[in-house]
Backbone as a printed PyTorch tensor [residue, N CA C, xyz], in Angstrom:
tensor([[[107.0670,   9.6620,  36.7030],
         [107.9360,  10.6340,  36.0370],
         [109.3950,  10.2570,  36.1270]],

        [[109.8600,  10.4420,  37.4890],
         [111.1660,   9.5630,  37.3510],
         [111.7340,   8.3900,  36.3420]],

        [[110.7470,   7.2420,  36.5310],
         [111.2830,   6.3690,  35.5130],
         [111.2940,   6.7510,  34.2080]],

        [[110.3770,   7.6560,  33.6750],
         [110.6270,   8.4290,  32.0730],
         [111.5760,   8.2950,  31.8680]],

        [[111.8650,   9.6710,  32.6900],
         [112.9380,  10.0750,  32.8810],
         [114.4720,   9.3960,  32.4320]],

        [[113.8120,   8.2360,  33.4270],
         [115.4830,   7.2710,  33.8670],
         [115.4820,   6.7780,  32.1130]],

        [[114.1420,   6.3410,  31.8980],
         [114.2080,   5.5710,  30.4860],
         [114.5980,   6.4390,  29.1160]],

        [[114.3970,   7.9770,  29.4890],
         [114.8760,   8.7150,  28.1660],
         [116.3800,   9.0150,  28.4230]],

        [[116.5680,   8.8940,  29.6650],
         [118.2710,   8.6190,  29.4870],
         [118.9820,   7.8110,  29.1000]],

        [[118.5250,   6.4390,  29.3680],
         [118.9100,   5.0140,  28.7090],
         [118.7510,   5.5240,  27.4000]],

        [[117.7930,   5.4450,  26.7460],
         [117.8650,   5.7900,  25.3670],
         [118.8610,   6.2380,  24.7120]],

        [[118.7470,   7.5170,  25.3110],
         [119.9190,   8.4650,  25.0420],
         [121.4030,   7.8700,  25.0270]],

        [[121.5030,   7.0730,  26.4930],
         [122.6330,   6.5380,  26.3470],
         [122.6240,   5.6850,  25.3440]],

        [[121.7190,   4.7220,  25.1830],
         [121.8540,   3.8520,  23.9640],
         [122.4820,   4.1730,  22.6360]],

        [[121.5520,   5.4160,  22.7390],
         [121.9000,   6.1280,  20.7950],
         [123.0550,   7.1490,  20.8340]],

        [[123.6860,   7.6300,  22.3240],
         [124.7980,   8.2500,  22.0610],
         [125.7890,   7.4950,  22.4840]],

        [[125.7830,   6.4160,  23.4410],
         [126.4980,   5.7170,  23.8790],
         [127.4240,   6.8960,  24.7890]],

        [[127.1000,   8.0500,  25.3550],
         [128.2600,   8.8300,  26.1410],
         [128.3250,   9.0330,  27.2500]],

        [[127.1450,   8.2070,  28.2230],
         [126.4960,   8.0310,  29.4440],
         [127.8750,   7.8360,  30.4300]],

        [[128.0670,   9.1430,  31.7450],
         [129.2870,   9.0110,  32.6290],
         [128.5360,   9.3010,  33.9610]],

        [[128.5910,   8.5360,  34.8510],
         [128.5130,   9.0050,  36.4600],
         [128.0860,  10.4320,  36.8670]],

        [[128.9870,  11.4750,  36.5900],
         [128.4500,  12.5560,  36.6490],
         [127.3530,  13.0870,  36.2410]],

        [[126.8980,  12.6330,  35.1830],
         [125.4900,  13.1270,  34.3210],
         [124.3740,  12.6190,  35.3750]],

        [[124.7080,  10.9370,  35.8710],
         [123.5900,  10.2550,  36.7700],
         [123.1500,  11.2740,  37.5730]],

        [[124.5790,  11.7330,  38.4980],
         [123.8800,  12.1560,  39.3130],
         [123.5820,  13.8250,  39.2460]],

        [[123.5870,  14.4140,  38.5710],
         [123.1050,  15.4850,  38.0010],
         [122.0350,  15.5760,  37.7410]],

        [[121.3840,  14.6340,  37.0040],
         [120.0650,  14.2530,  37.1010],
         [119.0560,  14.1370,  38.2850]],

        [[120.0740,  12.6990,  38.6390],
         [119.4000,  13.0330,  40.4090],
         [118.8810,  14.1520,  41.2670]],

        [[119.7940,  14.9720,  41.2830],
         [119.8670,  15.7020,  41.9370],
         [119.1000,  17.0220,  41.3120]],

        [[118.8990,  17.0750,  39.8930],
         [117.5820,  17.7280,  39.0110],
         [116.2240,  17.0220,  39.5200]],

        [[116.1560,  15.9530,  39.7660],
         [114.6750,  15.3830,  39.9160],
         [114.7170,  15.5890,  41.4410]],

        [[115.8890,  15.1320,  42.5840],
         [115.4940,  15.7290,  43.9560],
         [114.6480,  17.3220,  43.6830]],

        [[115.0340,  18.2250,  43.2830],
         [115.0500,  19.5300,  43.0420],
         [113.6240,  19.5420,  43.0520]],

        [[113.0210,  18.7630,  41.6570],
         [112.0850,  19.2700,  41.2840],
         [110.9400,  18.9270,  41.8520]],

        [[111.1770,  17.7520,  42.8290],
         [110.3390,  17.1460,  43.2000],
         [109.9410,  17.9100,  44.8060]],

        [[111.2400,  18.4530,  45.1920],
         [110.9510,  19.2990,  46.0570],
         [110.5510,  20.2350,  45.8860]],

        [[110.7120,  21.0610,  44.6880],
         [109.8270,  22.3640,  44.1700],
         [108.2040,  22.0390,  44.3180]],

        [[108.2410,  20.3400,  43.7140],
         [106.6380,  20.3110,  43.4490],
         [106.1400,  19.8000,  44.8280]],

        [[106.4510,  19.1860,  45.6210],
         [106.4630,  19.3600,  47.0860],
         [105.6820,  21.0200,  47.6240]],

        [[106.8570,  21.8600,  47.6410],
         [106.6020,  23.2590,  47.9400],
         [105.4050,  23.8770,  47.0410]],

        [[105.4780,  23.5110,  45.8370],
         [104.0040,  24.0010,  45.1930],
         [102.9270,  23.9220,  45.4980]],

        [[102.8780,  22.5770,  46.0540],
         [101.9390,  21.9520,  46.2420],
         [101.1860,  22.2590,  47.7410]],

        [[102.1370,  22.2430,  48.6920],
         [101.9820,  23.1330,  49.6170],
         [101.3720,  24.5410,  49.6330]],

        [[102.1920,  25.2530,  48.7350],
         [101.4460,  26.6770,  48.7050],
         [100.3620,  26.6870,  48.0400]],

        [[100.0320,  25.5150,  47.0320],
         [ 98.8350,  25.5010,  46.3070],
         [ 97.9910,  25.1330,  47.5310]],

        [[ 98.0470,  24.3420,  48.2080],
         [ 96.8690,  23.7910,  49.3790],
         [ 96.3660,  24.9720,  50.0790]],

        [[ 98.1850,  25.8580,  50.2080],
         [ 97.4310,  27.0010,  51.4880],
         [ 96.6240,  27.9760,  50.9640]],

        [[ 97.1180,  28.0950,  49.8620],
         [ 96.5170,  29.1660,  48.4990],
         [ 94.6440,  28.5420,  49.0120]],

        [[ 94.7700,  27.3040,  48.0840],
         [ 93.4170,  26.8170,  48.0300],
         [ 92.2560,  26.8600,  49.6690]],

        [[ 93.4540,  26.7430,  50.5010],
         [ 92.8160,  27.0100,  52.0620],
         [ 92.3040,  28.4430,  52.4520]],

        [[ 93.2960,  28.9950,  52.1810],
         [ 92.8820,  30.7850,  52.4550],
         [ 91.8830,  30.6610,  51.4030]],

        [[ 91.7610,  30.6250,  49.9040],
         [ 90.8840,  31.1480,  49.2390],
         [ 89.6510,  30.6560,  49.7170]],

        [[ 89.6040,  29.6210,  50.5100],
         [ 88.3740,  28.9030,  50.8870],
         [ 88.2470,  29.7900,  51.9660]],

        [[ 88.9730,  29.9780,  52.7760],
         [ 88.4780,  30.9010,  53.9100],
         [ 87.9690,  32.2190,  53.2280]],

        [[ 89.0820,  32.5540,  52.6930],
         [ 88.7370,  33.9500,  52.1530],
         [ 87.1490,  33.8800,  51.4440]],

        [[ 87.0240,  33.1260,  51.2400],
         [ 85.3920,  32.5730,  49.6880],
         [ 84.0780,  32.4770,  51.2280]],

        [[ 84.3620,  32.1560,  52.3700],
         [ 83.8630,  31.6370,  53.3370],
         [ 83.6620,  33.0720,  53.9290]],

        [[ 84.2940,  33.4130,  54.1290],
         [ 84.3360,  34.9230,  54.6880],
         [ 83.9400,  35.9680,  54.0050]],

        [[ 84.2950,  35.9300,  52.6710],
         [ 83.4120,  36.6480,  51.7950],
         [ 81.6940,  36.3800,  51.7160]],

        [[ 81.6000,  35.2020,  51.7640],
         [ 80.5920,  34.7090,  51.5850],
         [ 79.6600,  34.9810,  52.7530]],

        [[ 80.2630,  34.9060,  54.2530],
         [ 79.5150,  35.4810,  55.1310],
         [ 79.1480,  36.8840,  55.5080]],

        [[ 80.2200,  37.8140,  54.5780],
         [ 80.3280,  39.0250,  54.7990],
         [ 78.7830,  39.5640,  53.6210]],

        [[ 79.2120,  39.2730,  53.0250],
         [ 78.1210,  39.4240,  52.0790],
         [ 76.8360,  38.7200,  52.6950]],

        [[ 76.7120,  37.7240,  53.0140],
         [ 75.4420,  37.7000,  53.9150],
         [ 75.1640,  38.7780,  54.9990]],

        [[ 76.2140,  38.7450,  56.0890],
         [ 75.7470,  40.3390,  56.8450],
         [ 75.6220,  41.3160,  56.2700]],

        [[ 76.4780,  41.3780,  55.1330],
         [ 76.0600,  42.9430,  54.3690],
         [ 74.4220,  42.5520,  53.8350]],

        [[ 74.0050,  41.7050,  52.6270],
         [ 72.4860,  41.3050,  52.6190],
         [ 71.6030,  41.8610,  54.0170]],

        [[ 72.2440,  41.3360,  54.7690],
         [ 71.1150,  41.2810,  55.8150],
         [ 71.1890,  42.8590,  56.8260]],

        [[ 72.3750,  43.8180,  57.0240],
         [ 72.5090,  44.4440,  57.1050],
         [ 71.6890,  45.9510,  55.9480]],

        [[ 71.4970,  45.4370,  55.1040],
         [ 71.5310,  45.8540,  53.7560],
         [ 69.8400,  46.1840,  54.2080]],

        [[ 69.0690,  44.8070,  54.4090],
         [ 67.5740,  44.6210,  54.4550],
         [ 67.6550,  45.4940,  55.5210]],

        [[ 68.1860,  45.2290,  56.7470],
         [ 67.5590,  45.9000,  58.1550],
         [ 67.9900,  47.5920,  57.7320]],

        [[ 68.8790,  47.5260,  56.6930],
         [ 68.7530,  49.2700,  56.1160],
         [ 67.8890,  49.9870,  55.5860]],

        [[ 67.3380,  48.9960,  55.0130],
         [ 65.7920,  48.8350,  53.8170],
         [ 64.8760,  49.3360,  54.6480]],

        [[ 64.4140,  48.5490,  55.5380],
         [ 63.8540,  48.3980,  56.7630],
         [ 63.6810,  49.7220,  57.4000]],

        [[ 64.7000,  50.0810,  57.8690],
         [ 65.1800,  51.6380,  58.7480],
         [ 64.9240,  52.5100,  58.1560]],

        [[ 65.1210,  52.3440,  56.6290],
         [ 64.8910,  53.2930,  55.7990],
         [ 63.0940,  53.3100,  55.7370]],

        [[ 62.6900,  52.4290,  55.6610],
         [ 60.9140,  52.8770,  54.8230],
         [ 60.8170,  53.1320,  56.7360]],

        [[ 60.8570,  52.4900,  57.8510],
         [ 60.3890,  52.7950,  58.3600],
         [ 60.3380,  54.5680,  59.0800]],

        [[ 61.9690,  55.1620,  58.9940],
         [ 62.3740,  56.1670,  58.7360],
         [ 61.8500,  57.1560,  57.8770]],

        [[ 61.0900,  56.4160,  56.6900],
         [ 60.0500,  57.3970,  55.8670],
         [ 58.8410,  57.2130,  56.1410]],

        [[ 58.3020,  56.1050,  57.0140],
         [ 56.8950,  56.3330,  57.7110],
         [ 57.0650,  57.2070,  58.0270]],

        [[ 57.9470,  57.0790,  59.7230],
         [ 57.8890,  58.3710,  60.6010],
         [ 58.1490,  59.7840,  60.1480]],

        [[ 59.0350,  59.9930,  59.0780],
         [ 58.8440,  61.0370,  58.7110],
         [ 57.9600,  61.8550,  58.3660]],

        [[ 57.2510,  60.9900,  57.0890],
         [ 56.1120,  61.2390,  56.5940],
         [ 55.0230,  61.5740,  57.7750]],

        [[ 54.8330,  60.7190,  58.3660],
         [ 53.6450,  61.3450,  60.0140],
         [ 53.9830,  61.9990,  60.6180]],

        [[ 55.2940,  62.4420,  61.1770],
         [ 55.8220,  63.9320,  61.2660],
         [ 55.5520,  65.0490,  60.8630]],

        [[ 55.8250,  64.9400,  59.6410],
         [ 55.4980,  65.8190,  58.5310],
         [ 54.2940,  66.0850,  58.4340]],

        [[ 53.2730,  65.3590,  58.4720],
         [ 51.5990,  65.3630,  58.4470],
         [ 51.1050,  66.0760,  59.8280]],

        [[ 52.0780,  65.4750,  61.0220],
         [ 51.5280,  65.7530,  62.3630],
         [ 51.8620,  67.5020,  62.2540]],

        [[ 53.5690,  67.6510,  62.0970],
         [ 53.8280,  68.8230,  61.8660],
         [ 52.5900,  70.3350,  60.9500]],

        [[ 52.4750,  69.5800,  59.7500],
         [ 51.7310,  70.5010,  58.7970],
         [ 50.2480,  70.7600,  60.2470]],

        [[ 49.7330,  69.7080,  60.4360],
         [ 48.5760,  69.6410,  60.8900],
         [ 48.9520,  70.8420,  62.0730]],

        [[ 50.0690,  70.4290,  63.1070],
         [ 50.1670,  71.6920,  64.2690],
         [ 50.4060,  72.8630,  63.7070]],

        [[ 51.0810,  73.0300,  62.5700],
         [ 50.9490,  74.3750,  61.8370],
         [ 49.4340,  74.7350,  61.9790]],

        [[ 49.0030,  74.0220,  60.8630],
         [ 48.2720,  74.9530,  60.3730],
         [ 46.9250,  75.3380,  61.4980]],

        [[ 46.8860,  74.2340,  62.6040],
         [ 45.8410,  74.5300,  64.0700],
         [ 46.8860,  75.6320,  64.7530]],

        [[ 47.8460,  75.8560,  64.9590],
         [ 48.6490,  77.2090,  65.4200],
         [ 48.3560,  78.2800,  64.6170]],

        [[ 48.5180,  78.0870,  63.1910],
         [ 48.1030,  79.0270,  62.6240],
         [ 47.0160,  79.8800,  62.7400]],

        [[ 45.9660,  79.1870,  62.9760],
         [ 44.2750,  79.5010,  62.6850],
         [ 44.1420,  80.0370,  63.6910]],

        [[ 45.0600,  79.4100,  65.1400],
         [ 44.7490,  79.7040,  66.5380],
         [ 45.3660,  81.2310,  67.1370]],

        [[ 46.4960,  81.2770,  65.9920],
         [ 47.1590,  82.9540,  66.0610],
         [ 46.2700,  83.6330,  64.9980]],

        [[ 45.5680,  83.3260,  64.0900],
         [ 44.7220,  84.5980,  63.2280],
         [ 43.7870,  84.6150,  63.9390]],

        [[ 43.0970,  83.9160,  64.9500],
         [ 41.8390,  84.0130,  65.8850],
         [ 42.6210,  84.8470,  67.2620]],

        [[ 43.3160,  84.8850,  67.3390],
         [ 44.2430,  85.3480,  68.6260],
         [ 44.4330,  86.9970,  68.3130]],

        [[ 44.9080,  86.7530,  66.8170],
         [ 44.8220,  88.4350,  65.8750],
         [ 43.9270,  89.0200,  65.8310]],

        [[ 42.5440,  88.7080,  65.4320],
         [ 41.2730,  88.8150,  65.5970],
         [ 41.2790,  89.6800,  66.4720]],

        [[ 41.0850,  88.3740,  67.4000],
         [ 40.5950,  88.9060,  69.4060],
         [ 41.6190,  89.9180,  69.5310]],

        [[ 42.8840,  90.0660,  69.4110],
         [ 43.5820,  91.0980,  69.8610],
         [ 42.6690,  92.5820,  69.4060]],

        [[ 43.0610,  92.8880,  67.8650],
         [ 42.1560,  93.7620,  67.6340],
         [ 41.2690,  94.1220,  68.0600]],

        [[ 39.9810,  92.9490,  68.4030],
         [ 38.9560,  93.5850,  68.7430],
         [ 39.4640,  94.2260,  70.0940]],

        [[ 39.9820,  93.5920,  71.0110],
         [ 40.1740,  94.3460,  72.1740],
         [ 40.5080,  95.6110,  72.3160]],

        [[ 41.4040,  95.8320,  71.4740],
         [ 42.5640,  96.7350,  71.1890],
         [ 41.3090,  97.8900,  70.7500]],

        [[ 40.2830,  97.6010,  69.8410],
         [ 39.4090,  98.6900,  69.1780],
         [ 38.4620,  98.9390,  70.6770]],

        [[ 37.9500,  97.8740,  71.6140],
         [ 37.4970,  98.0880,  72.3640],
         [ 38.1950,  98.9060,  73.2550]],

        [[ 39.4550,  98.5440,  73.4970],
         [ 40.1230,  99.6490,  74.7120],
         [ 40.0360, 101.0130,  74.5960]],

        [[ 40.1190, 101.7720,  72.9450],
         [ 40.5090, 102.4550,  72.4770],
         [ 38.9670, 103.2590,  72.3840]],

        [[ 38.0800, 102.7020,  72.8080],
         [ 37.0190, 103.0880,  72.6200],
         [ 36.3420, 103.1960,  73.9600]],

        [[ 37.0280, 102.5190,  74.9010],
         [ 36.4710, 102.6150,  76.8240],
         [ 37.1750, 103.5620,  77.1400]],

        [[ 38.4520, 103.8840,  76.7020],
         [ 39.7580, 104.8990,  77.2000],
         [ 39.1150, 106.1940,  76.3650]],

        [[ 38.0560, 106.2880,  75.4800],
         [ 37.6140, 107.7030,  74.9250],
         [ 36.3320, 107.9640,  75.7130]],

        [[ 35.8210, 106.8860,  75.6260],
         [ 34.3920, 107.0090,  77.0040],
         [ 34.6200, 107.4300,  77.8870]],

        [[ 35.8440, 107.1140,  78.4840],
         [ 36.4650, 107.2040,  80.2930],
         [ 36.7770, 108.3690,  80.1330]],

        [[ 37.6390, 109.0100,  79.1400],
         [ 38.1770, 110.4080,  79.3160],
         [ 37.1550, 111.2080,  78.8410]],

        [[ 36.1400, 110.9870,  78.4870],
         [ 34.6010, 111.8390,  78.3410],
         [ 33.7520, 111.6370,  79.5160]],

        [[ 33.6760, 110.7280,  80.0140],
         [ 32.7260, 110.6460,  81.4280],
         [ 33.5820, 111.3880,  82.2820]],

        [[ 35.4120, 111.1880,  82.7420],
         [ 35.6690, 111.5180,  83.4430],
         [ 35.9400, 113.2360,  83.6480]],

        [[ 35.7610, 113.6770,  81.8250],
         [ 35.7790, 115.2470,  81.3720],
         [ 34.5260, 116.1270,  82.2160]],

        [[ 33.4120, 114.9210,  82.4270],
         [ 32.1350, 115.2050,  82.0040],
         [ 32.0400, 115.6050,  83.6970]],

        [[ 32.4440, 114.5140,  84.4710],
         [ 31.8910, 114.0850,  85.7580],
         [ 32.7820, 115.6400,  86.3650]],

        [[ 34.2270, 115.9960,  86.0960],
         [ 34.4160, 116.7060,  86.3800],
         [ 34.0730, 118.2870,  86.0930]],

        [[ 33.5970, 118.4450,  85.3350],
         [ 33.2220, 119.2520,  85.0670],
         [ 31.6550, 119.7790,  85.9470]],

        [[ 30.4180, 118.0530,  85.8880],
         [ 29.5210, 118.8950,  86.5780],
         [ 29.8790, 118.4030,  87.9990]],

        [[ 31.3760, 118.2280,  88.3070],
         [ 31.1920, 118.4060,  90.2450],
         [ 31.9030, 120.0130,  90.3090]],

        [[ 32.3150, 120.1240,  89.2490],
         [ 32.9620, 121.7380,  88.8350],
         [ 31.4350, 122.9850,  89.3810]],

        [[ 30.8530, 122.4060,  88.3630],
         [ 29.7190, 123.2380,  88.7610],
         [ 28.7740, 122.9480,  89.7560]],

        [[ 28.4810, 121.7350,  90.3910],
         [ 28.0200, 121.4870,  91.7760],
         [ 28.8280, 122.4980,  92.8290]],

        [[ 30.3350, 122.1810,  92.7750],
         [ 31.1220, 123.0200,  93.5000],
         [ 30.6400, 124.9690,  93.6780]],

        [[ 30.6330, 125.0900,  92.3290],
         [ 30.0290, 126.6950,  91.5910],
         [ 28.6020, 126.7120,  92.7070]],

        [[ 28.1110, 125.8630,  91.9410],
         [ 26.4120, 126.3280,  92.7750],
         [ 26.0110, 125.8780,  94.4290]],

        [[ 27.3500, 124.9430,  94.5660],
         [ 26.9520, 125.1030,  96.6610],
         [ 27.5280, 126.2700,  96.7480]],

        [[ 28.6400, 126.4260,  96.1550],
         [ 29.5100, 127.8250,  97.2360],
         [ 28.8890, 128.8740,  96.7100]],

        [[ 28.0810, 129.5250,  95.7980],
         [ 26.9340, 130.2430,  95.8970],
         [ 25.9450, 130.3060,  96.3650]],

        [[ 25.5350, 129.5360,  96.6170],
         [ 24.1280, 128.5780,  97.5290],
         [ 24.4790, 129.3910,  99.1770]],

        [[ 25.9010, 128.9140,  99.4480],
         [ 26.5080, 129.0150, 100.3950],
         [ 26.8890, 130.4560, 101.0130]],

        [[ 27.2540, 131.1510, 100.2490],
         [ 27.2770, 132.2480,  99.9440],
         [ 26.0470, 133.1380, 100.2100]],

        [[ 25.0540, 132.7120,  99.2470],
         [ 23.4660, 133.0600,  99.4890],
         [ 23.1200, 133.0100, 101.2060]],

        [[ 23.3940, 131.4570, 101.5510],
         [ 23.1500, 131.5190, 102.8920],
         [ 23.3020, 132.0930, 103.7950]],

        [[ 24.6840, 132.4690, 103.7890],
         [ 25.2510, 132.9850, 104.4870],
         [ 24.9320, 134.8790, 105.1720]],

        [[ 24.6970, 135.4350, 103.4420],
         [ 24.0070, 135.9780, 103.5370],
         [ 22.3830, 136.7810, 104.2610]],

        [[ 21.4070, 135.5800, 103.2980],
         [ 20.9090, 135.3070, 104.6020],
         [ 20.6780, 135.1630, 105.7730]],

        [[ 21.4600, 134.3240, 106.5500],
         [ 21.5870, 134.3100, 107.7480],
         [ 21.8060, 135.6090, 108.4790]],

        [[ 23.0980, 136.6460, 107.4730],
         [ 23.3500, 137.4750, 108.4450],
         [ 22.2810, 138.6440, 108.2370]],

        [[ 21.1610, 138.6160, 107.1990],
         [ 20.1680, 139.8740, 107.2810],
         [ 18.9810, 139.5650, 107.9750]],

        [[ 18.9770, 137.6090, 108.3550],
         [ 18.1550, 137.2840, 108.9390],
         [ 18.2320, 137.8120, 110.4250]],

        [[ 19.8400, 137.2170, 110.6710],
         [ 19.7770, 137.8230, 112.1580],
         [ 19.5880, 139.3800, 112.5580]],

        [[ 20.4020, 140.1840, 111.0620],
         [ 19.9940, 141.7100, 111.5780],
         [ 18.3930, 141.6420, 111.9970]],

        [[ 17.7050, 141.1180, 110.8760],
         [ 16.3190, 141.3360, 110.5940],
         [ 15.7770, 140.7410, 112.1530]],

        [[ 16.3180, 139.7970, 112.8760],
         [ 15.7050, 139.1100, 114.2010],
         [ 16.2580, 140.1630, 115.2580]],

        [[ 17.4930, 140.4800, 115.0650],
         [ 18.1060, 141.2550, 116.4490],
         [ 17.3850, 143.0810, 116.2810]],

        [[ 16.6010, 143.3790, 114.7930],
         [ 16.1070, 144.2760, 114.4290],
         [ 14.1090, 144.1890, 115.1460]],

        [[ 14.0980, 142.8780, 115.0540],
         [ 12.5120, 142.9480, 115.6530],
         [ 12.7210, 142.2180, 116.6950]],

        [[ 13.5350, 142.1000, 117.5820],
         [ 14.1800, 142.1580, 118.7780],
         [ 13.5330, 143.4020, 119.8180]],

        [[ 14.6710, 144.1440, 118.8870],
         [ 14.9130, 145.3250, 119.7120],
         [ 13.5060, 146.1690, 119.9560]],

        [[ 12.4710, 145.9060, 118.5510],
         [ 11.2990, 146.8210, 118.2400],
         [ 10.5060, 146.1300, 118.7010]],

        [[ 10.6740, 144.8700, 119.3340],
         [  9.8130, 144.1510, 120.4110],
         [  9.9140, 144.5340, 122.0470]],

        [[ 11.6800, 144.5240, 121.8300],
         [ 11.8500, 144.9610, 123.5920],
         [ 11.5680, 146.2330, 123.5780]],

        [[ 11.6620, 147.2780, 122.4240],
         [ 10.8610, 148.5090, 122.7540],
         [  9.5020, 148.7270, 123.2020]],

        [[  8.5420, 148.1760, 122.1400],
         [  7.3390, 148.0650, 121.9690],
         [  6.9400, 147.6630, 123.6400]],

        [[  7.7480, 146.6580, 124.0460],
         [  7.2860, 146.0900, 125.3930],
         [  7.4350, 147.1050, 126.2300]],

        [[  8.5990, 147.4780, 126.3470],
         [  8.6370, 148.5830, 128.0090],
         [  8.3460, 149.8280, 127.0500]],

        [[  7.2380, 150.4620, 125.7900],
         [  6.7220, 151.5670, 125.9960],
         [  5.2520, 150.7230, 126.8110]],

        [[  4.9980, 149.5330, 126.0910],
         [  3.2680, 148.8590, 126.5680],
         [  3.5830, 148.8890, 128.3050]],

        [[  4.7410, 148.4560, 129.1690],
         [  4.6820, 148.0240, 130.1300],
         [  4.7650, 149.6870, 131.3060]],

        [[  5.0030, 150.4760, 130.6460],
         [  5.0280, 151.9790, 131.1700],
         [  3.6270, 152.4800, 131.1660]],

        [[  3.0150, 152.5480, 129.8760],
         [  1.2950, 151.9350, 129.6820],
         [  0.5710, 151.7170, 130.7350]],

        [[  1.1760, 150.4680, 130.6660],
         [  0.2130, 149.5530, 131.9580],
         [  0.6670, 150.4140, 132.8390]],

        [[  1.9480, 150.4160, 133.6050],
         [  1.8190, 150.6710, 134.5830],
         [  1.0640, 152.1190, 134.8770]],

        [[  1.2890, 153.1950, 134.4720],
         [  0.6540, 154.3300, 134.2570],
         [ -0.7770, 153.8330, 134.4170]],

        [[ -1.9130, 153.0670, 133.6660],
         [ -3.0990, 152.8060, 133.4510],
         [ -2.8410, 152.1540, 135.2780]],

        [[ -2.6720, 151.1720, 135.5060],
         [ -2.7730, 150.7330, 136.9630],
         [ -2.2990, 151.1120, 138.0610]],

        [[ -1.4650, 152.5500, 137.9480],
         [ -1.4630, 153.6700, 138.6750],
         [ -3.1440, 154.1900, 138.9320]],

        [[ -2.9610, 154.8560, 137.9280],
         [ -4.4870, 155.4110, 137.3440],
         [ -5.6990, 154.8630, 138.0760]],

        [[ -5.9830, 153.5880, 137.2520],
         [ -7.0680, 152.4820, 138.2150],
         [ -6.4930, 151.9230, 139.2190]],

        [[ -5.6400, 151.9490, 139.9060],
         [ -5.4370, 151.7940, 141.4100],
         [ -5.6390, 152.7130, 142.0720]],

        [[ -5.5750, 154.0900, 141.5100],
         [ -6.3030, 155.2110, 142.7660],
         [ -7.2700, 155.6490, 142.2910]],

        [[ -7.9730, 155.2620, 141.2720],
         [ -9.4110, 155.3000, 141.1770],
         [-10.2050, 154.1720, 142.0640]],

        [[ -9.4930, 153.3110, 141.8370],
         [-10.2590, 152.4810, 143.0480],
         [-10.2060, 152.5860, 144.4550]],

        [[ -8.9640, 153.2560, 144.8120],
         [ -8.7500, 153.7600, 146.2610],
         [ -9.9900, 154.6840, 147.0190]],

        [[ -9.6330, 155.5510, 145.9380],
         [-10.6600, 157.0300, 145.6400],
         [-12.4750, 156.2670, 145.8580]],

        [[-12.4310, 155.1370, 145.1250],
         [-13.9860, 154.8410, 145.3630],
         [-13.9790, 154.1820, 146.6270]],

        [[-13.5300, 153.3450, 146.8120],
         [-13.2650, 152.7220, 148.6910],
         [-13.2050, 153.9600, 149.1870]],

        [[-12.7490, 155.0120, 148.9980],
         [-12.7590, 155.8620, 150.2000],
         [-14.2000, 156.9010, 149.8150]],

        [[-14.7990, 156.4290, 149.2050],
         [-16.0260, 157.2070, 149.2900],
         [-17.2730, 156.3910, 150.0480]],

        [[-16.6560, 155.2840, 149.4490],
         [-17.7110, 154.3940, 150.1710],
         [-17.1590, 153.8250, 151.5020]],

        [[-16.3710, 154.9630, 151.6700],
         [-16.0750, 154.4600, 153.6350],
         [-15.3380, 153.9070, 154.1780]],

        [[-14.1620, 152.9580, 153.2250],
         [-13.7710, 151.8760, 153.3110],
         [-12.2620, 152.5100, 153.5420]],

        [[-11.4520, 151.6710, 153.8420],
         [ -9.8760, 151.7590, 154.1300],
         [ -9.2130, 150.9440, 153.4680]],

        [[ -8.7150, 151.1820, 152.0470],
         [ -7.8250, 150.5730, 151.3900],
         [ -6.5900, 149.6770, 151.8030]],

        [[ -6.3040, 150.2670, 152.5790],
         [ -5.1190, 149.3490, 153.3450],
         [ -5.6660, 147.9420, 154.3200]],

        [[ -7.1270, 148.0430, 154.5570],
         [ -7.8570, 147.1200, 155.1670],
         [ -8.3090, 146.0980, 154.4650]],

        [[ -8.2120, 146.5740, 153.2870],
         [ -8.9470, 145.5560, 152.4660],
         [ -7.4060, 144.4720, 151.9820]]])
């Protein structure tokens, strides 16, 4: 480039013939310039081209972890909808065995509930019942009792009554006797003394 350069100035000078020192180095000092511009371009073009390579490199790996990040999401995800899904199945399933196990629980309650309701009307009828005939057991001892008592006391009149008509009966019989064995004791005296004899001897 330079020599172009140098040669389209010759030219120039040739065909204008107006070529002065100052212009040379004006020039010069245009092509130092530019050459240092393209220097510096060139530079920033490299670093340009370096970062973009990094940057292209880094993109490029990022996007692979994202890919692969991406899959192990995939991944998390279906496996995340297995488990759900068998959750969900396990879940429905404990429902609906809880379920069945509380309408059988409902069931049994009831029945109990009809049974209680039906021992608690028995109980307060047996226990209506029981009291009632110790009610009247009660009624018929203490009449019984009563009776006895009774008894007893017309029995004893009736004993201390043929008692008395016994201890009568006895000492009129024993006045009797004695009178009669008065009697036949001096009838028998009376015959000992006919027949000779001495009563007091005998």
């Amino acid at each position: 480039m330079p020599p172009k350069k140098k040669g389209k100035g010759n030219s120039k000078k040739d065909k204008s013939k107006k070529s002065t020192p100052e212009k040379d180095d004006g020039l010069t000092e245009k092509y130092r310039r530019s050459a240092l511009d393209v220097a510096v371009l060139k530079e920033h073009l490299a670093l340009r081209t370096s970062i973009t390579r990094q940057a292209t490199a880094v993109r490029d790996d990022l996007k692979s972890q994202i890919r692969d990040l991406e899959q192990v999401l995939r991944q998390e995800r279906s496996d995340m909808k297995d488990i759900t899904t068998d959750l969900n199945r396990q879940y429905e399933s404990m429902e609906t065995d809880l379920q069945t196990k509380v309408n059988r629980l409902e069931v049994s309650v009831d029945l109990l509930e009809t049974q209680l309701a039906e021992c608690q009307v028995k109980l307060k009828s047996e226990r209506e019942q029981r009291e009632k005939t110790e009610a009247e057991k009660d009624a018929i001892i203490s009449d019984l009792q009563s009776k006895l008592d009774s008894m007893a006391r017309e029995c004893e009149k009736i004993l201390h009554g043929c008692l008395d008509s016994l201890l009568s009966h006895l000492a009129e019989t024993r006045l009797q006797w004695e009178e009669q064995s008065t009697v036949i004791h001096q009838e028998v005296k009376d015959t000992l003394r006919d027949f000779g004899l001495n009563p007091l001897h005998i």
